[in-house]
N, C-alpha and C positions, 0 to 999 in steps of 0.2 A: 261747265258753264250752264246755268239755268237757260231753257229752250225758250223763255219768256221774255229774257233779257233778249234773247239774239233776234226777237222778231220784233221788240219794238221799237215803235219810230223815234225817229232824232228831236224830236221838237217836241216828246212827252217829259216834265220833270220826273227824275229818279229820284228815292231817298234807299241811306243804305245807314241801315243800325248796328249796334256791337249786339255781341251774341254771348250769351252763357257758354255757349260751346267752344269760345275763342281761346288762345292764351291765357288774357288775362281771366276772364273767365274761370279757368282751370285754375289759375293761381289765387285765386280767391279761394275757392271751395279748399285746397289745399292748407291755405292761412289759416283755415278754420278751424282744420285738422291738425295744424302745428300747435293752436292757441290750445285744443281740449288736452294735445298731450301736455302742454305743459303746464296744464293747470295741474293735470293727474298727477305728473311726476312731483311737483312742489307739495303736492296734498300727501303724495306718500309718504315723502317726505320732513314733512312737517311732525313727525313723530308726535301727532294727538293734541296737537298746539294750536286750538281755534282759532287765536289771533293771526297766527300766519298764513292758516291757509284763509282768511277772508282778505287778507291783503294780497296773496297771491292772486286767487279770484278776479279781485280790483286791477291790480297789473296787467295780468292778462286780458281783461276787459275793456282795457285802457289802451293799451299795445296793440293789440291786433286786431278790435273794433275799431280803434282810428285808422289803420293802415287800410280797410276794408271798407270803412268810408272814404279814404280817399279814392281807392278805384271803383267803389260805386259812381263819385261824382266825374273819374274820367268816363266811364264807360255811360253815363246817361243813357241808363235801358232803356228803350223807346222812344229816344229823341232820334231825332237824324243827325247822324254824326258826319256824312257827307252827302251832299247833292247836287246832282246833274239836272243841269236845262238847257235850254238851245243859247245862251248866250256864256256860257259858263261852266265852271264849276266852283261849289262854295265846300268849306269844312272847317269846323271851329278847330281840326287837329294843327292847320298849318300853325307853324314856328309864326312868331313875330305877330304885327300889325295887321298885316294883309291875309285877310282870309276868304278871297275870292279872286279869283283868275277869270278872265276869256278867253274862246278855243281860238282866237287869233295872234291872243299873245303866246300861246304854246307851241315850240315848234315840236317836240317829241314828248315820250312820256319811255319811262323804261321801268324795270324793277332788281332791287337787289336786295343783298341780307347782308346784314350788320350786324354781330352778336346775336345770330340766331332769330334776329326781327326782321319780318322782310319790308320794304320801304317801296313805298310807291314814288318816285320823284318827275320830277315836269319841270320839263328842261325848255326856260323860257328863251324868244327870242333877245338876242343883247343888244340892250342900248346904251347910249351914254351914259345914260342915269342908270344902268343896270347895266353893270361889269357882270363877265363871269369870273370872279372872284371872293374868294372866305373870307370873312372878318377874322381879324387878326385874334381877335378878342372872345367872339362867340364863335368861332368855326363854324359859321351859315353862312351858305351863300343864298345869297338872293335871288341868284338868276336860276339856283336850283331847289327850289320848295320840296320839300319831301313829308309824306305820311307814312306813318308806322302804323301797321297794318294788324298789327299781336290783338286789337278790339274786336278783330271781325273772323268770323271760323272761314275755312276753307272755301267753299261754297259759295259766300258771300265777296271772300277776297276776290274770287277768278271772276263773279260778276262786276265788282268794280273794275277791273282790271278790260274788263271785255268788251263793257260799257264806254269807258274811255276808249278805249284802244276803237271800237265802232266810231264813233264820233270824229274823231279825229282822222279816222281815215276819209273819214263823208269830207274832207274839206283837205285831202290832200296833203298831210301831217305826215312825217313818217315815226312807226314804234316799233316797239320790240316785242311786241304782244306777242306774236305766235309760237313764236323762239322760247319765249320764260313760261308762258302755258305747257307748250311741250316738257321742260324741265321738271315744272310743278306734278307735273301729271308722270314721269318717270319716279320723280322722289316717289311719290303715293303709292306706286305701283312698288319701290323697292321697299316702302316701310311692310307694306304690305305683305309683300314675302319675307321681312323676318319677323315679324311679330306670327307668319305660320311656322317659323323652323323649330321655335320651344315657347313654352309657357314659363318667365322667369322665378318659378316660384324658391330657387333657391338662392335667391338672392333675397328674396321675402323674408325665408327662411332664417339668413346670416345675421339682417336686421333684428328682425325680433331677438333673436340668440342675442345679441352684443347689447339689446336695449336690457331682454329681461336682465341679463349678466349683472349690467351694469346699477341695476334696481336694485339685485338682491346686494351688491357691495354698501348702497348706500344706507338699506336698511339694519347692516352688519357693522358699522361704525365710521361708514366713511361718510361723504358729504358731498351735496350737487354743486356744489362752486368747486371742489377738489379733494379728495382721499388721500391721508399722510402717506411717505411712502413706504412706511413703517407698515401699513394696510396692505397696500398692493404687494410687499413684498411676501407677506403671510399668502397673499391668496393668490400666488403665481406669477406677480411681474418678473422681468427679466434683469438679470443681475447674473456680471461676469466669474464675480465670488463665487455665485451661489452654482451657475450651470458646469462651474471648474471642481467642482465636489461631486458632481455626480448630477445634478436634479437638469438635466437635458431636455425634459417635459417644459420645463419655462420656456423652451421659444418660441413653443404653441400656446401654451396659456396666456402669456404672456398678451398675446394679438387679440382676446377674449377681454381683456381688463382696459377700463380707461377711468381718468381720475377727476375727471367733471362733466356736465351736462353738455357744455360747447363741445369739451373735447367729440365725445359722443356724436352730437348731431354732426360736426362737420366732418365726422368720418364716415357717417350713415349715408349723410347727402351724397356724397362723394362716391360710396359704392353702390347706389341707385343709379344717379346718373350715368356712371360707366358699365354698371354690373348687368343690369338689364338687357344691355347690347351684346355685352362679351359673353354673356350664358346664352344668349341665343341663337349668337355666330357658331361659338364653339360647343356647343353643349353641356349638358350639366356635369355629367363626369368631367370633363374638359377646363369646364370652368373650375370646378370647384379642384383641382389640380392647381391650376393659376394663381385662385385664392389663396391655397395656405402653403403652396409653393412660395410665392413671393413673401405669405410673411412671416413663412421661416428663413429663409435669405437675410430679410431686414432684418431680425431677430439675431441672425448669425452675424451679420457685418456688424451690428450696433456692438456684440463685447467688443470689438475694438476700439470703442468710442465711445457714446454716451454710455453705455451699458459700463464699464470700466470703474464709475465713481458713483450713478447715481440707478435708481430702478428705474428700467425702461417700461412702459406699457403700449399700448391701443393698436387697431387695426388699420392705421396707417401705411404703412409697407405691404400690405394685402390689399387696400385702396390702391396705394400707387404702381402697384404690378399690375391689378386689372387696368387701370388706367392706360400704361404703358400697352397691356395686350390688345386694348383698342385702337389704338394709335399705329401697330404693328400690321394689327390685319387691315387697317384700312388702306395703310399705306402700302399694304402688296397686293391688293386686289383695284386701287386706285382706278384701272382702265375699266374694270367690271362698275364699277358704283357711281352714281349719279352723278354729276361734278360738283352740283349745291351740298348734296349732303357730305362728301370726301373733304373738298375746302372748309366749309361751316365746322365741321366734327374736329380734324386735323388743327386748324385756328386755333377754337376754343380750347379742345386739347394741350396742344403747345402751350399756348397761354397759362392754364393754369398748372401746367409744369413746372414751367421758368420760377411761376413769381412763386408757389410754394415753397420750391427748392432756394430760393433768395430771401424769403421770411424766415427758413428755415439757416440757414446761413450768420443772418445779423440779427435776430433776437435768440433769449437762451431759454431753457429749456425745451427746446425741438428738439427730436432725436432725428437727424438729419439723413444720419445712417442707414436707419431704417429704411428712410424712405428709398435713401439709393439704390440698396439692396435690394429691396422689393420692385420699385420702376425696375432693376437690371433684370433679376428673374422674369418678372410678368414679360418685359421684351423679349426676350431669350428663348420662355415658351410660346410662347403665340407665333415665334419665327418657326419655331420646330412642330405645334400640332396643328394638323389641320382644320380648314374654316367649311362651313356648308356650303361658302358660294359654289362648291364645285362639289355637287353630292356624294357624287360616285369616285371622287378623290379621297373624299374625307372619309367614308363608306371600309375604305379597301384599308384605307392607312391610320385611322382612327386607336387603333391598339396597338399595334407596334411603337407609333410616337409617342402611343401615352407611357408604355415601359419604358420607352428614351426618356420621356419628359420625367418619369418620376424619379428614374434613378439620377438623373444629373442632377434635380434639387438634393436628394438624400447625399450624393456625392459631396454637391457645392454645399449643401449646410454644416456638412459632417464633418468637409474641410476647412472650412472659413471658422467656426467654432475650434477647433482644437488648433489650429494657430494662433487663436487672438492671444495675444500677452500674457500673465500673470497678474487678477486684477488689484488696482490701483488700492482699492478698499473692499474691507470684506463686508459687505452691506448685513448680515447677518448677526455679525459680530458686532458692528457699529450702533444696532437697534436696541439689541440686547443689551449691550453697556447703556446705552442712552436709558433705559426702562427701567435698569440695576441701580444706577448712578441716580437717579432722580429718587427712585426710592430709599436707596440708603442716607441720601442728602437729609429726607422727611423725615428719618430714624434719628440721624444725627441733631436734628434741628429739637426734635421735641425731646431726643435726653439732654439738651442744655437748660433748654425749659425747666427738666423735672430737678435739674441741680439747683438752677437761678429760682425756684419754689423754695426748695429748703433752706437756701439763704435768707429769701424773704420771711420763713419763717422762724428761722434763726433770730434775726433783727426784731420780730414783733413780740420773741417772747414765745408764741406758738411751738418750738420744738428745740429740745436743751443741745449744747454739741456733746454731749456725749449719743446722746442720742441717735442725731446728726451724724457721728465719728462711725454709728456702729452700722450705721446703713449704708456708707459707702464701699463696703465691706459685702453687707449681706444683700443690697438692693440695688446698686450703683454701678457698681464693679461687676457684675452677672451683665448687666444690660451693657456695656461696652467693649464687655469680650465679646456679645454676640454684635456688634459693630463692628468690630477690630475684620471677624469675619466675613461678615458681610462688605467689607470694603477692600478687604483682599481679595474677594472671588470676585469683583470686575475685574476684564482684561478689556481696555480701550485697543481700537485699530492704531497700526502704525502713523505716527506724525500728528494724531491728535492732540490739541490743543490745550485738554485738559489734563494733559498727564502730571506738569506740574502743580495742578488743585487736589489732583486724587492724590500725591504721593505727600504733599504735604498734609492733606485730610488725614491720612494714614497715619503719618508719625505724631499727629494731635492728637489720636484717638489712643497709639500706644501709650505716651505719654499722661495723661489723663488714668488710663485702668492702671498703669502701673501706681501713679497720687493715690486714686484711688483704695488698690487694694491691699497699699503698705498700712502696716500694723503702727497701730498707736502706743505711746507710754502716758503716763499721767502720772505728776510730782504728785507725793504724799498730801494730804488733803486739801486737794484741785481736782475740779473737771472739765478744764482744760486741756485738748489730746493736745501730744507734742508728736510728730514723726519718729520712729522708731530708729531710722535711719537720714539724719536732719542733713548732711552732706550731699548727698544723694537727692533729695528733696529740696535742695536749691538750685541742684544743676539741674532738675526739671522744672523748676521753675524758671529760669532764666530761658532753656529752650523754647519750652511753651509759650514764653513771649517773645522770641525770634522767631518762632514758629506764624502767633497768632499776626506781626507785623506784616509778612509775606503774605498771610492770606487777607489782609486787608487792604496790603497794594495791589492786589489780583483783581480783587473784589472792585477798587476804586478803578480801575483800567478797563477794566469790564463794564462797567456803568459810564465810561465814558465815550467808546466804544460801541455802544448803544446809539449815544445820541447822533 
């Protein structure tokens, strides 16, 4: 509390302003920092495309300078944002209508934290006309005014707080002033000691890794809204096929890959938020155990599941272990750690446990698994190595737990991975066909072309059939055996869908080079070919149109199927 505040009189007006140094203050400067990356990223990505990156420019100018003018205009730097006098207190922050009270109508004042904001509220006397009770509707009460106090830095807060809380005792009120300062001033004192136990630079460190990673995919052929999975799978996603051959290195690369920008940032966010705390409790060896502890775990649990059919990637399961490792040690040092910050952290924590893992649940494409996996590991070690609260604990037992910790991941991975099933699809083989089958299609499509020419040129006069007769022989018939080939060596996964287009493709293409490379006769003076073998060359003709019908009803199903 400023000494300034504590000695002055009751009947001087106060003013108290928001501060750069506050919350929102902080969140601002950071917005700022969000908007340049992602102008960068858009601009790297824009692969030399002026026009997009001047509209990316525009977007983000537009996005994050409007959000930045809105808390300019909350924060009103150097207006008074609340003020004390002898009859009152006024603040443009109260909810509603009324934005001034008197110290008569106040019977107490207290403070709490709600999502991490802490609330000043002034707990009015009750009248008739002022129930203590919440609107149905807005959830305010009336008889309980409250300010959120994220405008104003520290220093600032405890003098509002100190100010009131003086006041109101000058007249006989009772608060809770002394009680929540004490609190205030233990947090301080406990952040304080762990921001001296480590410097989090390896959590800095994970970021940048998993940003640059993710730059160099997109400059490699992938994309910021999402990378095929035909991409991530070439550059180490995780797939149950592929780790049941041998390539066991994908449960770690794997955690290194993600397939879009959001993906990206909200795994970043996610391990700042928890990472910074859990590398400082536990230390950097310790942590970084935790880290690819769990998102080898989730790596491992997922072939049972998403991993099975489709490529798994990101550091989500390495998020949700550290995650879980904070929640672990908080919860067992509970008596040691302030009580705002054990409830606040644990809250919050829970909270976005729950709802991840229920996002993760009822929309598709979450790999849910992972996450499990990784929250179970990350709890699991943080229960077994020890935390700095207790130096000379962690000191003595620090290396022993960490050989327990590492060999039970290596255990648990090594076992959860060689149980999971036989996978469903072999992703590798599924790509490959996919890449084969698309190309030999392009093959197939323009030697129909180079036939449907010769007809046309047939018909104009441009080219005689004998002519005609002797290039399906020397020019026609060459280029459909290397078809014939080429559509033999796809092999589609099991139960794919195409199998009946490829194997009718197939018998077209035989059908066709066999037309093709039969020999011709010609009656005595005619140059007109006739088939050398005209029996034989009706029953391919006739298949070829039982042929070509099925692939037009494939064709018409497929197109409808579409829509």
């Amino acid at each position: 509390m400023d000494p300034l505040l504590a000695t002055l009189p009751a009947k001087e007006t106060e003013h108290f302003c928001a501060s750069r140094r506050s919350k929102t203050g902080k969140v601002r400067r950071w917005l700022w920092v969000g908007g340049i990356f992602a102008f960068l990223i858009t601009l790297l990505t824009s692969r030399g495309r002026p026009g997009v990156a001047l509209m990316s420019a525009i977007f983000c100018l537009v996005v994050f300078g409007g959000l930045d003018l809105m808390l300019r205009r909350r924060m009103r730097l150097g207006e008074p944002l609340i003020t004390l006098d002898q009859h009152g207190i006024w603040s443009s922050l109260f909810p509603g209508d009324n934005k001034q009270y008197e110290w008569a109508a106040i019977e107490s004042v207290s403070l709490s934290v709600v999502n991490n904001v802490r609330l000043l509220q002034l707990n009015l006397h009750p009248t008739p006309d002022l129930p203590n009770r919440s609107s149905f509707w807005t959830g305010r009460n009336a008889a309980r005014p409250a300010l959120q106090l994220d405008l104003f830095d520290e220093a600032t807060q405890q003098g509002i707080f100190s100010a009131i809380d003086r006041r109101l005792q000058a007249q006989g009120s009772r608060t809770s002033g002394q009680r929540f300062l004490d609190e205030v001033a233990e947090e301080k004192a406990f952040q304080e000691q762990l921001k001296s136990f480590a410097t989090p630079w390896l959590t800095w460190l994970l970021v940048g890794l998993n940003v640059v990673i993710w730059l160099w995919t997109v400059q490699h052929g992938g994309s910021a809204m999402g990378s095929p999975a035909e991409k991530l799978l070439v550059w180490g996603g995780n797939a149950a096929s592929e780790v049941q051959k041998g390539d066991w290195w994908r449960l770690l690369s794997a955690t290194f890959l993600h397939s879009g920008l959001m993906h990206v940032l909200m795994n970043m966010i996610g391990l700042v938020a928890a990472g910074v705390t859990v590398e400082r409790i536990y230390g950097h060896r310790q942590f970084a155990l935790i880290y690819f502890g769990s998102g080898l775990m989730g790596s491992a649990l997922s072939l049972h599941f998403a991993a099975q059919q489709a490529v798994s990637v990101g550091a989500s399961g390495a998020v949700f272990g550290v995650t879980g490792a904070l929640l672990v040690g908080i919860l067992q040092h509970r008596d040691k750690l302030p009580p705002s910050f054990g409830k606040q952290t644990v809250s919050s924590l829970g909270i976005f446990i729950v709802y991840a893992l229920l996002q993760g649940f009822t929309k598709p494409g979450i790999d849910n698994a992972a996450h499990i996996g990784g929250l179970i590991g990350g709890c699991a070690l943080a229960y077994l190595l020890p935390e700095r609260f207790d130096m000379e604990h962690f000191l003595r037992t620090r290396k022993s737990r960490a050989l327990a910790g590492l060999a039970a991941v290596l255990l648990a991975t090594s076992g959860l991975a060689a149980m999971a099933p036989h996978a469903r699809i072999d992703q590798k083989l599924r790509f490959t066909a996919n890449t084969a089958f698309a190309e030999a299609m392009t093959s197939f499509k323009a030697a129909f072309a180079a036939l449907q020419k010769e007809q046309d040129d047939i018909k104009a006069g441009r080219m005689s059939e004998r002519e005609a007769d002797d290039r399906s022989r020397s020019v026609h018939a060459p280029v459909f055996r290397k078809l014939q080939a080429q559509f033999e060596a796809i092999e589609l996964p099991n139960g794919d869908p195409r199998q009946p287009l490829l194997d009718d493709t197939r018998r077209l293409i035989a059908l066709m080079l066999e037309s093709l490379a039969m020999e011709s006769v010609y009656a005595e003076g005619s140059d007109k070919p006739e088939p050398a073998d005209p029996v034989r060359m009706q029953a391919i003709q006739r298949e070829l149109e039982q042929v070509g019908q099925r692939l037009q009803r494939m064709a018409e199903a497929n197109k409808a199927a579409r829509k």
